[in-house]
PyMOL Python script that loads the backbone (N, CA, C, O; Angstrom):
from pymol import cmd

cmd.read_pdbstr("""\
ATOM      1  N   UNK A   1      -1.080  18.316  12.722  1.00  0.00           N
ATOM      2  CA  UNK A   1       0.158  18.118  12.006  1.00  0.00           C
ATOM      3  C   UNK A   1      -0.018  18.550  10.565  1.00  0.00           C
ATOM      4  O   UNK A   1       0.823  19.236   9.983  1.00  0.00           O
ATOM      5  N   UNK A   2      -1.219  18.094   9.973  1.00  0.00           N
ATOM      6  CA  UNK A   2      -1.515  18.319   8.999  1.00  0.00           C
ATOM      7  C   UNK A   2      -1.801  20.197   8.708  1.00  0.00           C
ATOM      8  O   UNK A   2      -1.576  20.833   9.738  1.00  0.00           O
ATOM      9  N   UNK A   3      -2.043  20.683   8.043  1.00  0.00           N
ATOM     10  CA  UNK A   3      -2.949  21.734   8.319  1.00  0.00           C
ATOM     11  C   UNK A   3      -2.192  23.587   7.460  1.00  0.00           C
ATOM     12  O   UNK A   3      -2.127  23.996   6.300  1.00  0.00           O
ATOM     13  N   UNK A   4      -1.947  23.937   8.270  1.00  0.00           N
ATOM     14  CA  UNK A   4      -1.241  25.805   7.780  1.00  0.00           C
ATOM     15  C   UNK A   4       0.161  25.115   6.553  1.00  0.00           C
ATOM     16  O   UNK A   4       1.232  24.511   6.624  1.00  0.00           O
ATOM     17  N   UNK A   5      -0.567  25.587   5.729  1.00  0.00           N
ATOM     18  CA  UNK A   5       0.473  25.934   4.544  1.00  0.00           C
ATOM     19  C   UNK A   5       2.029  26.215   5.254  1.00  0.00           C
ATOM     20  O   UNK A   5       1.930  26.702   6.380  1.00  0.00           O
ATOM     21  N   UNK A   6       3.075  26.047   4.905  1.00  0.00           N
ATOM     22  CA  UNK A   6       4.779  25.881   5.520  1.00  0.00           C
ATOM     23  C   UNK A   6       5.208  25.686   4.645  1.00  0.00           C
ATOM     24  O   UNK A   6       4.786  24.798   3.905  1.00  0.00           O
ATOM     25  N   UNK A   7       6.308  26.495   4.341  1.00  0.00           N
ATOM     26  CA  UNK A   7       7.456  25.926   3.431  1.00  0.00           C
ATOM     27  C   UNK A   7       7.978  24.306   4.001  1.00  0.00           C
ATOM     28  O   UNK A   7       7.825  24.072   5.200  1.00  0.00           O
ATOM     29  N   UNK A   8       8.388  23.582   3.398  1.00  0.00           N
ATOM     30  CA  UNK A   8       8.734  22.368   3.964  1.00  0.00           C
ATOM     31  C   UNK A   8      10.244  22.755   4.712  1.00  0.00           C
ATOM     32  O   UNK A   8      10.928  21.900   5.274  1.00  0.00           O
ATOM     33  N   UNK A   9      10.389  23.305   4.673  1.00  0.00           N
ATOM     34  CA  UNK A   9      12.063  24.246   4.499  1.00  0.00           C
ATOM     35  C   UNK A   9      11.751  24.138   6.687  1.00  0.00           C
ATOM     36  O   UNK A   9      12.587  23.745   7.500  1.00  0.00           O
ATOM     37  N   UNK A  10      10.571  24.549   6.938  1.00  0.00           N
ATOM     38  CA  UNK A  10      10.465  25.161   7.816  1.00  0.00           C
ATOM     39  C   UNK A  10       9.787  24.351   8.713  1.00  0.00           C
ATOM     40  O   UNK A  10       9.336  24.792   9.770  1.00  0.00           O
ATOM     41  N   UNK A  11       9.617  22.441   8.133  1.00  0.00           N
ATOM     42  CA  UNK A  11       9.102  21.755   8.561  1.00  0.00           C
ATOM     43  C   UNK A  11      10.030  20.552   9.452  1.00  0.00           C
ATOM     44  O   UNK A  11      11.144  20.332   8.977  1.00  0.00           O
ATOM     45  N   UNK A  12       9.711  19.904  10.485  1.00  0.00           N
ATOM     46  CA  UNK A  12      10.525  19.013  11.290  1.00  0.00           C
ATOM     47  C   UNK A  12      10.497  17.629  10.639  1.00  0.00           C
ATOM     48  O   UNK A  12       9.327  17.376  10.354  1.00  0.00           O
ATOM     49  N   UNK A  13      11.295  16.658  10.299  1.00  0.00           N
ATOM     50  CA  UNK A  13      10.929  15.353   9.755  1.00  0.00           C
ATOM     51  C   UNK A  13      11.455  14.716  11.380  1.00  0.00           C
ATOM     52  O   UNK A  13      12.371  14.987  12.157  1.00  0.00           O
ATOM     53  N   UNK A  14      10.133  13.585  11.353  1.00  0.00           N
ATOM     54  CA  UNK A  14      10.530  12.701  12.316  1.00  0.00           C
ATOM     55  C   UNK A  14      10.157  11.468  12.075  1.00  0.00           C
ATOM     56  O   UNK A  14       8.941  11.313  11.968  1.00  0.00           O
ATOM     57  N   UNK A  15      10.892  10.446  11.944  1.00  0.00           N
ATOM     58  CA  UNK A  15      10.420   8.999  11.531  1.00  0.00           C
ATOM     59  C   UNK A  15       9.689   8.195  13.380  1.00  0.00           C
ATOM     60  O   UNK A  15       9.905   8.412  14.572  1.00  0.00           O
ATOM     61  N   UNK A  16       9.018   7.483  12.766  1.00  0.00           N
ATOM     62  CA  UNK A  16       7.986   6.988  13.935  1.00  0.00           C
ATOM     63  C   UNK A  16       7.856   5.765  13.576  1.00  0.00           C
ATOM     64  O   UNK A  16       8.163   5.598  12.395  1.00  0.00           O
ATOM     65  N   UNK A  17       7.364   4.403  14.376  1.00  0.00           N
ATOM     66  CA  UNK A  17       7.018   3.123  13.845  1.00  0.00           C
ATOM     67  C   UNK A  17       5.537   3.294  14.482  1.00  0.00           C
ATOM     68  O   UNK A  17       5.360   3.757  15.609  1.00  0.00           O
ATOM     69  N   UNK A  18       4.743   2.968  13.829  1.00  0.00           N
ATOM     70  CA  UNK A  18       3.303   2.379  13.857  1.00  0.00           C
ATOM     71  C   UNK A  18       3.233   1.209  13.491  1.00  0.00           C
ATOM     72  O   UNK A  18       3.588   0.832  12.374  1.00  0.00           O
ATOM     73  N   UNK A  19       2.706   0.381  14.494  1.00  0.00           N
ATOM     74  CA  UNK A  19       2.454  -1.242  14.247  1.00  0.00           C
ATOM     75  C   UNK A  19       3.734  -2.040  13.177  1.00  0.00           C
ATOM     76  O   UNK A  19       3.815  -2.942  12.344  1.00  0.00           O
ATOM     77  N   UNK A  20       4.681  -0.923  13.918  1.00  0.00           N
ATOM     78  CA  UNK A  20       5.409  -2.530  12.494  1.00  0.00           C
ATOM     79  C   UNK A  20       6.536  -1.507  11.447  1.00  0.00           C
ATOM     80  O   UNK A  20       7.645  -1.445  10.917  1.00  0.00           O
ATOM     81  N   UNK A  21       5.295  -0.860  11.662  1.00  0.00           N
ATOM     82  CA  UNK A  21       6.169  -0.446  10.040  1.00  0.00           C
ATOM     83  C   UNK A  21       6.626   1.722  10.396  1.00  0.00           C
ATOM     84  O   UNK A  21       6.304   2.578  11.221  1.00  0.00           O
ATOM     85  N   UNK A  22       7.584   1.616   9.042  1.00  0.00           N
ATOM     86  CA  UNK A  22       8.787   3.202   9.632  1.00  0.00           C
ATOM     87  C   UNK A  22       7.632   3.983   9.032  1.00  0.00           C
ATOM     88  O   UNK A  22       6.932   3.388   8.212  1.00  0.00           O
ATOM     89  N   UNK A  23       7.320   5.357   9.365  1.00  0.00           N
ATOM     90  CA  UNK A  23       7.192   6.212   8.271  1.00  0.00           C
ATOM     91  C   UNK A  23       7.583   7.525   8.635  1.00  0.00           C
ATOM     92  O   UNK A  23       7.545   7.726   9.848  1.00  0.00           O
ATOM     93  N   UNK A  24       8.026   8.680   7.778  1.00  0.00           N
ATOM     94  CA  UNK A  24       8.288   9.766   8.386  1.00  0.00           C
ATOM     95  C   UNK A  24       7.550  10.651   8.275  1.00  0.00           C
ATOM     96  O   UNK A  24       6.844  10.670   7.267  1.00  0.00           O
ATOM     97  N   UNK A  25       7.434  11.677   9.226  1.00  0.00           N
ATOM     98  CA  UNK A  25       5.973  12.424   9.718  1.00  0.00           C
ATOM     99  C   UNK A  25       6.651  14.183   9.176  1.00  0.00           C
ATOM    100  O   UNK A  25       6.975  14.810  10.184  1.00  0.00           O
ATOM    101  N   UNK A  26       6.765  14.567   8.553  1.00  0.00           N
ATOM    102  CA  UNK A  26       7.044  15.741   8.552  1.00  0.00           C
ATOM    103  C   UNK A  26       5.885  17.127   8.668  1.00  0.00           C
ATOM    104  O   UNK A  26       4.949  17.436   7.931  1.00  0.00           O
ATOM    105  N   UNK A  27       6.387  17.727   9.851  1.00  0.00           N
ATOM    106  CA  UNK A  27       5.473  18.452  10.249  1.00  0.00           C
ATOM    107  C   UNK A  27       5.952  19.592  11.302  1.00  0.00           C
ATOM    108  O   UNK A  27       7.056  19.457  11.829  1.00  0.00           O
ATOM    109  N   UNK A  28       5.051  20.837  11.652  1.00  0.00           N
ATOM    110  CA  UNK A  28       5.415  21.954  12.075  1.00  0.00           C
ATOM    111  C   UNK A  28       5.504  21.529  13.591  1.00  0.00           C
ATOM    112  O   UNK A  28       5.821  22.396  14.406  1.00  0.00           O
ATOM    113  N   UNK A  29       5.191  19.992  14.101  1.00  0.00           N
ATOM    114  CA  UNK A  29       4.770  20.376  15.478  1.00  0.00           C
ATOM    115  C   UNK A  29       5.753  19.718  16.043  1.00  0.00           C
ATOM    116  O   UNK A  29       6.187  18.924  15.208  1.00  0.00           O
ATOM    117  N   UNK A  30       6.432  19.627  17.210  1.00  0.00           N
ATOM    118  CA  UNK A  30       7.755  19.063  17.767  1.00  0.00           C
ATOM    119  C   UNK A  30       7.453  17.964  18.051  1.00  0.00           C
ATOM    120  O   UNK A  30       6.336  17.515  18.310  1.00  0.00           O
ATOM    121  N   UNK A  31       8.992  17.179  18.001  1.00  0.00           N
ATOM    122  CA  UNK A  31       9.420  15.553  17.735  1.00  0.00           C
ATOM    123  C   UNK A  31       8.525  14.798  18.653  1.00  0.00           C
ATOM    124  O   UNK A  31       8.103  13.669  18.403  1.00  0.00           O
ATOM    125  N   UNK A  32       8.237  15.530  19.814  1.00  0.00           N
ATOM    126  CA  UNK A  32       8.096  14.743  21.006  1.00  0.00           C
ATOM    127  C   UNK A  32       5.919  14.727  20.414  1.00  0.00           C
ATOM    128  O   UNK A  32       5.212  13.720  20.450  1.00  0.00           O
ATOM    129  N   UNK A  33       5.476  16.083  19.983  1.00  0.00           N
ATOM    130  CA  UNK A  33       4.130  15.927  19.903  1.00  0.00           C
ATOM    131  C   UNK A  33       4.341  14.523  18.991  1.00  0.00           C
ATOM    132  O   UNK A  33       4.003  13.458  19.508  1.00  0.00           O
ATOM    133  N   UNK A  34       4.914  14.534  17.604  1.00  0.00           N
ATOM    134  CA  UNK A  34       4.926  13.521  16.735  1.00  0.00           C
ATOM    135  C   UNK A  34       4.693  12.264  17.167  1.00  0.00           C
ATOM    136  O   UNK A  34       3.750  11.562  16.800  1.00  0.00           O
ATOM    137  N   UNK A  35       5.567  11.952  17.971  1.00  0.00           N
ATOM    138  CA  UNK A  35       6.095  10.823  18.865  1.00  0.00           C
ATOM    139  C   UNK A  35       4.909  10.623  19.736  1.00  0.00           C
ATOM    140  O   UNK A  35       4.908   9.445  20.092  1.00  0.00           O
ATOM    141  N   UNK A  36       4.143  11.115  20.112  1.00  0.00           N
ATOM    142  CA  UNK A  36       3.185  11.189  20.926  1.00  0.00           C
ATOM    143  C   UNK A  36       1.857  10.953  20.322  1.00  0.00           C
ATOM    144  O   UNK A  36       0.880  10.514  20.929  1.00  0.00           O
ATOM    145  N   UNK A  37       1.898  11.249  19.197  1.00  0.00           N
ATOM    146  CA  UNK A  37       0.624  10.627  18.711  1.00  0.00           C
ATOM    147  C   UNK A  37       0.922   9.803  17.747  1.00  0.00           C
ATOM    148  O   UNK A  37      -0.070   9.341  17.182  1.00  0.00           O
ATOM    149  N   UNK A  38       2.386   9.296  17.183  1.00  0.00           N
ATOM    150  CA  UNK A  38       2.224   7.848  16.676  1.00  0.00           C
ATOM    151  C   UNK A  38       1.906   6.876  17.896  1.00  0.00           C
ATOM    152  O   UNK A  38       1.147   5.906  17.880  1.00  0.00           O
ATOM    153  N   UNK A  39       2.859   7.488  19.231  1.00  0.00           N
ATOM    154  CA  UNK A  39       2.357   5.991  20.185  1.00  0.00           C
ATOM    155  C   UNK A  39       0.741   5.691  20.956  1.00  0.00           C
ATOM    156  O   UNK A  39       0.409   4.877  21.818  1.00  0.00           O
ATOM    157  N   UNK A  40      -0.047   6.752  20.200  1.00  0.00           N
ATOM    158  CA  UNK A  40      -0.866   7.050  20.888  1.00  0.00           C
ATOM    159  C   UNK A  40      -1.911   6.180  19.511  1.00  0.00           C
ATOM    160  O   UNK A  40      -3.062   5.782  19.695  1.00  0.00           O
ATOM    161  N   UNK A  41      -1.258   6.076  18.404  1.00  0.00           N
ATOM    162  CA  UNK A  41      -2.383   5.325  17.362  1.00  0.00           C
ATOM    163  C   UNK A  41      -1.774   4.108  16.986  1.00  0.00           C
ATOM    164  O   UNK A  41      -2.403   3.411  16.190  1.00  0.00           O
ATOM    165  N   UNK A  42      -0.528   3.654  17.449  1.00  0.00           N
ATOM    166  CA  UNK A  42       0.265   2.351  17.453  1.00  0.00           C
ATOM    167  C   UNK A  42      -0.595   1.799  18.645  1.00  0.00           C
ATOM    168  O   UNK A  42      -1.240   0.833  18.238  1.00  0.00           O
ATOM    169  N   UNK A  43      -0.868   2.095  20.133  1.00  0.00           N
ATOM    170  CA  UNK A  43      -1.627   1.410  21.080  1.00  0.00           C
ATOM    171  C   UNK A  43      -2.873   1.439  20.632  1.00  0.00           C
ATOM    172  O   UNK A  43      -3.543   0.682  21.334  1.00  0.00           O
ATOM    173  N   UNK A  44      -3.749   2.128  19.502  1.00  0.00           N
ATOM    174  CA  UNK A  44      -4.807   1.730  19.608  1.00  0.00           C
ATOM    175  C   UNK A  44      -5.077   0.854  18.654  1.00  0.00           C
ATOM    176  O   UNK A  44      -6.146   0.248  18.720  1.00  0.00           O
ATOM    177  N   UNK A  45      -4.194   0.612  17.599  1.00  0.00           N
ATOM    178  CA  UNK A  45      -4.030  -0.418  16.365  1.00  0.00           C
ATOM    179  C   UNK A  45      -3.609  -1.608  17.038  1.00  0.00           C
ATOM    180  O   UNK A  45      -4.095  -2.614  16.521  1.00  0.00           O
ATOM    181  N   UNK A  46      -2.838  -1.836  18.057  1.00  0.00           N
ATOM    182  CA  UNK A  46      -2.364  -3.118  18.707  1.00  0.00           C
ATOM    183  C   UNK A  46      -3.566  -3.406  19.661  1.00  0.00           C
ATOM    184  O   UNK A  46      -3.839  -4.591  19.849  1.00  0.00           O
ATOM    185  N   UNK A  47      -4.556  -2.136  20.485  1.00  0.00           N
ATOM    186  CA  UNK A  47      -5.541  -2.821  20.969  1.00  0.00           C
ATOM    187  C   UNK A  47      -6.611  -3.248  20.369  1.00  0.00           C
ATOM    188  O   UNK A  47      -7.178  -4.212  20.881  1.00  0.00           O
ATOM    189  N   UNK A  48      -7.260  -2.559  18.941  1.00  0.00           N
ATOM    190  CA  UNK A  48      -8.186  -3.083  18.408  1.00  0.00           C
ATOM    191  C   UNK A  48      -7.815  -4.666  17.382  1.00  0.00           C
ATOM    192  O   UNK A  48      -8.582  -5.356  16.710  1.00  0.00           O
ATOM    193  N   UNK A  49      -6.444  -4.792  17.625  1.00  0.00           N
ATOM    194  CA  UNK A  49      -6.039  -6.052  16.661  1.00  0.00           C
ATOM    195  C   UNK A  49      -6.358  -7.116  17.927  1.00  0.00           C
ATOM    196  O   UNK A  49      -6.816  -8.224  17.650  1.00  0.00           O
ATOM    197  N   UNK A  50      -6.136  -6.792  19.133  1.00  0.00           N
ATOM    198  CA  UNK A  50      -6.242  -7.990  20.248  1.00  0.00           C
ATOM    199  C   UNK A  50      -8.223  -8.316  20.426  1.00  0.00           C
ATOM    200  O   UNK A  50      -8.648  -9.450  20.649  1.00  0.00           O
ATOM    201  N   UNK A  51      -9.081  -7.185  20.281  1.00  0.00           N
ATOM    202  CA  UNK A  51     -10.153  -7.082  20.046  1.00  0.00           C
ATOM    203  C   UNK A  51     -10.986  -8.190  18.655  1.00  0.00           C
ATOM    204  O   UNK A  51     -11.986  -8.910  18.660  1.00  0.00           O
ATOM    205  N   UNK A  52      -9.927  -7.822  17.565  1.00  0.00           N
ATOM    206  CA  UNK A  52     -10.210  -8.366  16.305  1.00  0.00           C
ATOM    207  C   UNK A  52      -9.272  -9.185  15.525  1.00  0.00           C
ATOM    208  O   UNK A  52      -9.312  -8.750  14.374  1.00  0.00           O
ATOM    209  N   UNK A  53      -8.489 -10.116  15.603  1.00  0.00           N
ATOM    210  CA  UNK A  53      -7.544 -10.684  16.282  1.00  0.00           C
ATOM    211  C   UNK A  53      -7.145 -11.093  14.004  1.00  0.00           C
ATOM    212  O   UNK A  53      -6.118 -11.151  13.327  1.00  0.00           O
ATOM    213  N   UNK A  54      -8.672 -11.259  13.700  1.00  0.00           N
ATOM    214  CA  UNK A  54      -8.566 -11.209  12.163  1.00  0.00           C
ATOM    215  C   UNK A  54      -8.258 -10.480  11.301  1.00  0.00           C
ATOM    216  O   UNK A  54      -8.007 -10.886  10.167  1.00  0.00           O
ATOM    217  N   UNK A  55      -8.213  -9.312  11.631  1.00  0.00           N
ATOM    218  CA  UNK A  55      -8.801  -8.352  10.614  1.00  0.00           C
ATOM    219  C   UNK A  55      -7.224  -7.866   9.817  1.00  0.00           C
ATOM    220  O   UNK A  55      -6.185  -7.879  10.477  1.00  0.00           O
ATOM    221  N   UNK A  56      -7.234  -7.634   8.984  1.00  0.00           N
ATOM    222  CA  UNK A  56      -6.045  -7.411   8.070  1.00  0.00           C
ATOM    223  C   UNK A  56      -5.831  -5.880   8.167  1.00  0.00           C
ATOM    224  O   UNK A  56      -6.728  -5.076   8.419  1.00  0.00           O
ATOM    225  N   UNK A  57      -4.484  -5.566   7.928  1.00  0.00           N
ATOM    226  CA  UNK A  57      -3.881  -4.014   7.986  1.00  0.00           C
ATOM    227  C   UNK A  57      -4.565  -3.016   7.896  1.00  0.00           C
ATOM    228  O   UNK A  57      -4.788  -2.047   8.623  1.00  0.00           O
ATOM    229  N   UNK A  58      -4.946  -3.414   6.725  1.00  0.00           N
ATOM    230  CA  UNK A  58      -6.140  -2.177   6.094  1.00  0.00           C
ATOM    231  C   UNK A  58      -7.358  -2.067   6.807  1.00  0.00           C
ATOM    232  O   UNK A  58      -7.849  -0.942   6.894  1.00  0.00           O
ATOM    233  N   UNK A  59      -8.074  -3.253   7.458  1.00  0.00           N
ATOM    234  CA  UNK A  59      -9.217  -2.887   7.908  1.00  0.00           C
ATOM    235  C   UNK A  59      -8.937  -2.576   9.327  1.00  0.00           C
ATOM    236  O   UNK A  59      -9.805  -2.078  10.044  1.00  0.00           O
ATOM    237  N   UNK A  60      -7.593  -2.891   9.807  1.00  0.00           N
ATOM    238  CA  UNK A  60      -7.361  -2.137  11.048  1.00  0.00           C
ATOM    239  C   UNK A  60      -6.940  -0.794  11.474  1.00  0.00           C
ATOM    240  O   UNK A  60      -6.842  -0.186  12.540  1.00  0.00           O
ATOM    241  N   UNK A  61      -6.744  -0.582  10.309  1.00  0.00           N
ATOM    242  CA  UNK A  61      -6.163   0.857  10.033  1.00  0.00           C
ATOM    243  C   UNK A  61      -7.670   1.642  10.018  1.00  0.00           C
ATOM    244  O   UNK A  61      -7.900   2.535  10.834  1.00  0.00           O
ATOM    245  N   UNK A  62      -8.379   1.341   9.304  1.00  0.00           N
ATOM    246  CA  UNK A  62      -9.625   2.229   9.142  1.00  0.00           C
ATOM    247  C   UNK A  62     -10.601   1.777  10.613  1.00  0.00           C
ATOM    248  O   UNK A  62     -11.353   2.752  10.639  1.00  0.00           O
ATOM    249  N   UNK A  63     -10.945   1.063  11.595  1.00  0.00           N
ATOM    250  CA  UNK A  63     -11.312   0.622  12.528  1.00  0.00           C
ATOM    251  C   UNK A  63     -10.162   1.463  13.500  1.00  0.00           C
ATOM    252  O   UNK A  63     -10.668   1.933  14.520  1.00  0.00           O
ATOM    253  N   UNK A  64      -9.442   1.588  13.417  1.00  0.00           N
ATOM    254  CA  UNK A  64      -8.965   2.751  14.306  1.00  0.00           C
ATOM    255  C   UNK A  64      -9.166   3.596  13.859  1.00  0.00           C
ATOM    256  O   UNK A  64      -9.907   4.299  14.546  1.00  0.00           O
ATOM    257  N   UNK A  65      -8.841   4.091  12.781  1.00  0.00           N
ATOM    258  CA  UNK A  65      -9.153   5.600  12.666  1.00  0.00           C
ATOM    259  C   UNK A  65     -10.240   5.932  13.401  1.00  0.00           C
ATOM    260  O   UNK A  65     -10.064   6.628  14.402  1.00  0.00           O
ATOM    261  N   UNK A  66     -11.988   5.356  12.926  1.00  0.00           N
ATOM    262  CA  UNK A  66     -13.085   5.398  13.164  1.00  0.00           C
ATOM    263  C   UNK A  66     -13.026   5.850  15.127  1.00  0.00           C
ATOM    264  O   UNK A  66     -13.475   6.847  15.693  1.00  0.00           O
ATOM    265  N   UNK A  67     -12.291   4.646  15.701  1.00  0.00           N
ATOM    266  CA  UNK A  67     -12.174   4.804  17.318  1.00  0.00           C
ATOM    267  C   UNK A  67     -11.833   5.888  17.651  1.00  0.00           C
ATOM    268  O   UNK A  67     -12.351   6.461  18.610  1.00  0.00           O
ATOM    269  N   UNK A  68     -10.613   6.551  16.718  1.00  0.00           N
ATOM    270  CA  UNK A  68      -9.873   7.605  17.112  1.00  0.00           C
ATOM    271  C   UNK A  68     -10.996   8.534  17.458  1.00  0.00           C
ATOM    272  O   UNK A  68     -11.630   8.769  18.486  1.00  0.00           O
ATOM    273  N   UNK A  69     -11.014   9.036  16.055  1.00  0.00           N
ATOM    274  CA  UNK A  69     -12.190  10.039  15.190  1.00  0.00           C
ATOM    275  C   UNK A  69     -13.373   9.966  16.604  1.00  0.00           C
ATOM    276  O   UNK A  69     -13.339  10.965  17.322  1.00  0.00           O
ATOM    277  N   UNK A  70     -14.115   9.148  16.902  1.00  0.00           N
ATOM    278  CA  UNK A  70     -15.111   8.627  17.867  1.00  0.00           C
ATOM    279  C   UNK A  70     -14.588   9.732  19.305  1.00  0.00           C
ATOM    280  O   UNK A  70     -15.072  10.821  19.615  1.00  0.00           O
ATOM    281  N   UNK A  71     -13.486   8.993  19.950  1.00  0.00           N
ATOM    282  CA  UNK A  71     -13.081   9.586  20.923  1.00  0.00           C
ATOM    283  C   UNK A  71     -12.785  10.937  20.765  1.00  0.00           C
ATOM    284  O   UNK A  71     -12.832  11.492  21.863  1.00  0.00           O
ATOM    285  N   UNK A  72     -12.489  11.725  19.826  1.00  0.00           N
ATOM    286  CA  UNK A  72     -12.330  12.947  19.293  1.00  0.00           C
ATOM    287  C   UNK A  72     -13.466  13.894  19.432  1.00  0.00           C
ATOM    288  O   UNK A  72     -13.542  14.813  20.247  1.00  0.00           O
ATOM    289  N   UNK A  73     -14.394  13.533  18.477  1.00  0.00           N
ATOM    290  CA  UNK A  73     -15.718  14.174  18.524  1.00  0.00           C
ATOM    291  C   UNK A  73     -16.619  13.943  19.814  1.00  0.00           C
ATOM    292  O   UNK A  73     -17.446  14.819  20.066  1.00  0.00           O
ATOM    293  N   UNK A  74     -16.536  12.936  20.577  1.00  0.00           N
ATOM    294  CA  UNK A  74     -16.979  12.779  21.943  1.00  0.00           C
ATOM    295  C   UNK A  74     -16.690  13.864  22.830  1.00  0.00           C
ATOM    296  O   UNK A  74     -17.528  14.512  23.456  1.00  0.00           O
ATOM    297  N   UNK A  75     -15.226  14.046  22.846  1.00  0.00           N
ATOM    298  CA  UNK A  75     -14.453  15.009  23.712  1.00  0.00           C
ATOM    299  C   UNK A  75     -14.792  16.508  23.157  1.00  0.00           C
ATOM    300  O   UNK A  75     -15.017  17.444  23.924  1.00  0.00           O
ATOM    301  N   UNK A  76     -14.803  16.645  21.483  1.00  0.00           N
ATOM    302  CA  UNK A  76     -15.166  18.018  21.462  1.00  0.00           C
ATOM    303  C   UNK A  76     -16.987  18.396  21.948  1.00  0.00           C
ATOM    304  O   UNK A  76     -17.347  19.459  22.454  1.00  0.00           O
ATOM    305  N   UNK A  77     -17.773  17.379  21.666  1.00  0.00           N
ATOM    306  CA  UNK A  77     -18.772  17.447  22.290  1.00  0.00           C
ATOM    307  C   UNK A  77     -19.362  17.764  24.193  1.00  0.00           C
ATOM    308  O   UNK A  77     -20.351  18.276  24.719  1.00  0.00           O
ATOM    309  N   UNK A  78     -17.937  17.035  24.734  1.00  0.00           N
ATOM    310  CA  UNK A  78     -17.928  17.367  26.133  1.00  0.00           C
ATOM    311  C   UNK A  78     -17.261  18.764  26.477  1.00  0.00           C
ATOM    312  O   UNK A  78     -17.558  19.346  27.521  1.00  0.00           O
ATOM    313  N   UNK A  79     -16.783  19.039  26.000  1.00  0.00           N
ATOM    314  CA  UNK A  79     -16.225  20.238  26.095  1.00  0.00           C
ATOM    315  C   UNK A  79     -16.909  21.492  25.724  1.00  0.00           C
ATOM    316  O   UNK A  79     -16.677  22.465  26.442  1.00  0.00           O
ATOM    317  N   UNK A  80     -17.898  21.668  24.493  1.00  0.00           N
ATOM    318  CA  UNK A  80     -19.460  22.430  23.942  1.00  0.00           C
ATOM    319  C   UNK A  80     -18.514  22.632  22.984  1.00  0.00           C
ATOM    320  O   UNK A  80     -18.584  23.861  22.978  1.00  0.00           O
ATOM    321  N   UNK A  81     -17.636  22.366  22.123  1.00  0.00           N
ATOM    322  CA  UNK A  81     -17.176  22.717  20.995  1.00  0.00           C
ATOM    323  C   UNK A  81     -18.046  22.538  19.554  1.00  0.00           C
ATOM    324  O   UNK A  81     -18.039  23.319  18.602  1.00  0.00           O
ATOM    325  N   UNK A  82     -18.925  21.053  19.708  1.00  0.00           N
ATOM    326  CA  UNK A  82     -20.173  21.090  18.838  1.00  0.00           C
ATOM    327  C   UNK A  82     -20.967  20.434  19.606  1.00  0.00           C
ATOM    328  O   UNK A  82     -20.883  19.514  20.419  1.00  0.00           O
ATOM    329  N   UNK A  83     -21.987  21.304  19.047  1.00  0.00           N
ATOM    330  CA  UNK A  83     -23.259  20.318  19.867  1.00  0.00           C
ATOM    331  C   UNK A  83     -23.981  19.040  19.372  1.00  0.00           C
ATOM    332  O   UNK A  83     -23.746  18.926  18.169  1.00  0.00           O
ATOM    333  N   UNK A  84     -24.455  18.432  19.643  1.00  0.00           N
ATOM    334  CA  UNK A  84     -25.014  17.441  19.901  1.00  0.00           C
ATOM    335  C   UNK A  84     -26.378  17.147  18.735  1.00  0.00           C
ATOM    336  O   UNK A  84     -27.547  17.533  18.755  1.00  0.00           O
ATOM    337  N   UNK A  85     -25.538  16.208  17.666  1.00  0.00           N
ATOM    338  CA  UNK A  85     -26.864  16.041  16.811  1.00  0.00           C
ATOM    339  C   UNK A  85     -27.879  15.190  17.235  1.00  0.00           C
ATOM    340  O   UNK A  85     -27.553  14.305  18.026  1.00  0.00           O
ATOM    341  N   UNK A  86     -29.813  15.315  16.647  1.00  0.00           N
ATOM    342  CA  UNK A  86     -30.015  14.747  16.915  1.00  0.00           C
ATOM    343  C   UNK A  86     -29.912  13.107  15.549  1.00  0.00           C
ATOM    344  O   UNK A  86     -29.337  13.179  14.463  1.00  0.00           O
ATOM    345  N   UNK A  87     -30.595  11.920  16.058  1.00  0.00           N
ATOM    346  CA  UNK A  87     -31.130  11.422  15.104  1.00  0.00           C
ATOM    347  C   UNK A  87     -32.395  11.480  14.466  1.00  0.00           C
ATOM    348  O   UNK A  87     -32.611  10.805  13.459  1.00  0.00           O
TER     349      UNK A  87
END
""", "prot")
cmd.dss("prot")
cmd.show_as("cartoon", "prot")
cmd.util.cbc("prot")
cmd.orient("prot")
């Protein structure tokens, strides 16, 4: 979503709710991708809050990201997109 320089002129606005709250996503990629990956980081913010039942906005926000990010680089790793560091 983020990413290739666009006139904004030439960009889609789509408002989305994540956990609660509105925000609008403006971006080159269609309503439905948008829509598709707020509900896709709204379920993982509502599952890591049932996980961590304490943790305040902010640290749930960054505790998903991290999951996201995790499952991300896993998958580009299964796929040979990067390989495999060691420790």
């Amino acid at each position: 979503m983020a990413g290739q320089q666009a006139n904004n002129q030439d960009k889609r606005r789509t408002t989305v709710t994540i956990y609660g709250d509105q925000y609008t996503v403006i971006s080159d990629e269609s309503k439905n991708h948008v829509n598709d990956v707020s509900k896709h980081v709204d379920a993982k913010m509502r599952e890591m809050k049932r996980v961590n039942p304490y943790l305040d906005t902010r640290r749930l926000a960054v505790l998903t990201a991290i999951n996201i990010a995790d499952e991300y680089l896993k998958m580009q790793k299964d796929q040979g997109y990067i390989s495999e560091e060691e420790d």
